[in-house]
C-alpha positions as CSV (number, residue, x, y, z in Angstrom):
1,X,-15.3,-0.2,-7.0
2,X,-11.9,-1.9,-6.6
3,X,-8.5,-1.4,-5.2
4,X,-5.4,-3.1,-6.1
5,X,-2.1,-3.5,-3.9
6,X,1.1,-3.6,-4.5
7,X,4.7,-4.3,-3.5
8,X,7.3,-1.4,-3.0
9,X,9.7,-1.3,-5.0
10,X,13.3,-3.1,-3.6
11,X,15.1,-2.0,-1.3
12,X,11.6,-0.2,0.3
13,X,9.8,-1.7,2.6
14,X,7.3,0.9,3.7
15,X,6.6,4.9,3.2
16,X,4.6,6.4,5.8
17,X,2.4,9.7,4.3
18,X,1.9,12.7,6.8
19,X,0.0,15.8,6.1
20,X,1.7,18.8,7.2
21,X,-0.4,21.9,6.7
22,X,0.6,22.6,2.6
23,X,2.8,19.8,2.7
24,X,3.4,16.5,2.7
25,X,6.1,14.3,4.6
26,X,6.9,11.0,3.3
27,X,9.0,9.0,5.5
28,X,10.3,6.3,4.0
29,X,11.7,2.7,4.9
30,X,14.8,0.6,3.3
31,X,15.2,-2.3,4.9
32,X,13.1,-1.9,7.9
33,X,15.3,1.2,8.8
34,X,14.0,4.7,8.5
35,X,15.9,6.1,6.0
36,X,14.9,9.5,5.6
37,X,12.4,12.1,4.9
38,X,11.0,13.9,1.8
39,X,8.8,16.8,2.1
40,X,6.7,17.7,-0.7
41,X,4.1,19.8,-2.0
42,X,0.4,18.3,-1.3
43,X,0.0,18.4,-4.9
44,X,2.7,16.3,-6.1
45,X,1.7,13.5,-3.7
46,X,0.4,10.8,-6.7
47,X,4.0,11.7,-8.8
48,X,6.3,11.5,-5.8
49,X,4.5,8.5,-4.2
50,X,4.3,6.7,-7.4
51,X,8.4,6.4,-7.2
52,X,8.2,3.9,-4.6
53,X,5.9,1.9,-6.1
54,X,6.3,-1.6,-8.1
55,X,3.2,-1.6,-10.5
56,X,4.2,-4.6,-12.2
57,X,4.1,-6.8,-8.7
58,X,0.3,-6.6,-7.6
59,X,-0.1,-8.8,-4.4
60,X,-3.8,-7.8,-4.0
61,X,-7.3,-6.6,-5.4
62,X,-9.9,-5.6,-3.2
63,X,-13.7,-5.5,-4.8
64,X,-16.5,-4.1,-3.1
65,X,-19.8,-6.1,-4.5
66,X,-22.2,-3.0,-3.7
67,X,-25.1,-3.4,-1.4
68,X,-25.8,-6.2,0.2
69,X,-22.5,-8.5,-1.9
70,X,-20.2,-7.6,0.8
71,X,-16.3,-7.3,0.1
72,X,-13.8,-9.4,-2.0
73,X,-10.4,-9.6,-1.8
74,X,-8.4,-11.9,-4.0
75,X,-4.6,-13.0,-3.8
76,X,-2.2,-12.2,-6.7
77,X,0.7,-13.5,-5.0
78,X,0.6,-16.6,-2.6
79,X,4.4,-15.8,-1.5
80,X,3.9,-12.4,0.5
81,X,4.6,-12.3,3.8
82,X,2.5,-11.1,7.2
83,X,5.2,-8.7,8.1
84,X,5.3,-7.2,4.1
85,X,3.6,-4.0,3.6
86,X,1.3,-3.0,0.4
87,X,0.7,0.1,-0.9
88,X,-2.9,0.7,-3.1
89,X,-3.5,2.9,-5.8
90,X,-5.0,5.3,-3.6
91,X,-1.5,5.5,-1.5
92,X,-2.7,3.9,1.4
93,X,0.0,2.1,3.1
94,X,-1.5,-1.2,5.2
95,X,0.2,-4.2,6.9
96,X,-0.2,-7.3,4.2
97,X,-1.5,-9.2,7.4
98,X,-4.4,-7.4,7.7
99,X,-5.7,-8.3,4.2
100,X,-4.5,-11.6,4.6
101,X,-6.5,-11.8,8.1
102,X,-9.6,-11.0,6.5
103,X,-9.2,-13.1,3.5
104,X,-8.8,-16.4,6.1
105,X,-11.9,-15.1,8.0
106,X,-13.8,-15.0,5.2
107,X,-12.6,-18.3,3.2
């Protein structure tokens, strides 16, 4: 199993996904500023979120091994920053410094 990262596309700097009951809020940031707020149905989530997202600039892949081999994570782009967030192809939005955290701890 693996899961890649990747850059928002500019100016966005983050998204923030809420479930409300049959919908879905997406806040969404330019510039470190809120910017505003889309709300969606639950099943257009993958097609709406996709929008924000720059598949051409992957900053990470994260491999799980299976039992016992542990987890992997390998750097795609040296230049991101620890205040950058990443966004994987599952839509999960995380800090880049918490990947890059665990990549020190275990190298």
């Amino acid at each position: 199993m693996s899961t890649d990262y990747y850059r928002f596309k500019f100016p966005i700097t983050s998204i923030k996904i809420v479930d409300d009951g049959p919908h879905k809020r997406i806040k969404i940031w330019i510039r470190r500023q809120l910017s505003g707020e889309i709300i969606i149905d639950k099943c257009d989530i993958n097609l709406v979120t996709d929008m924000f997202v720059n598949r051409d600039c992957r900053v990470f892949s994260h491999y799980w091994g299976g039992e016992g081999a542990g987890v992997i994570y390998s750097l795609h782009d040296e230049h991101v920053s620890d205040d950058e967030y990443v966004i994987s192809d599952r839509f999960e939005v995380i800090p880049a410094k918490e990947i890059l955290d665990h990549i020190n701890a275990i190298n």
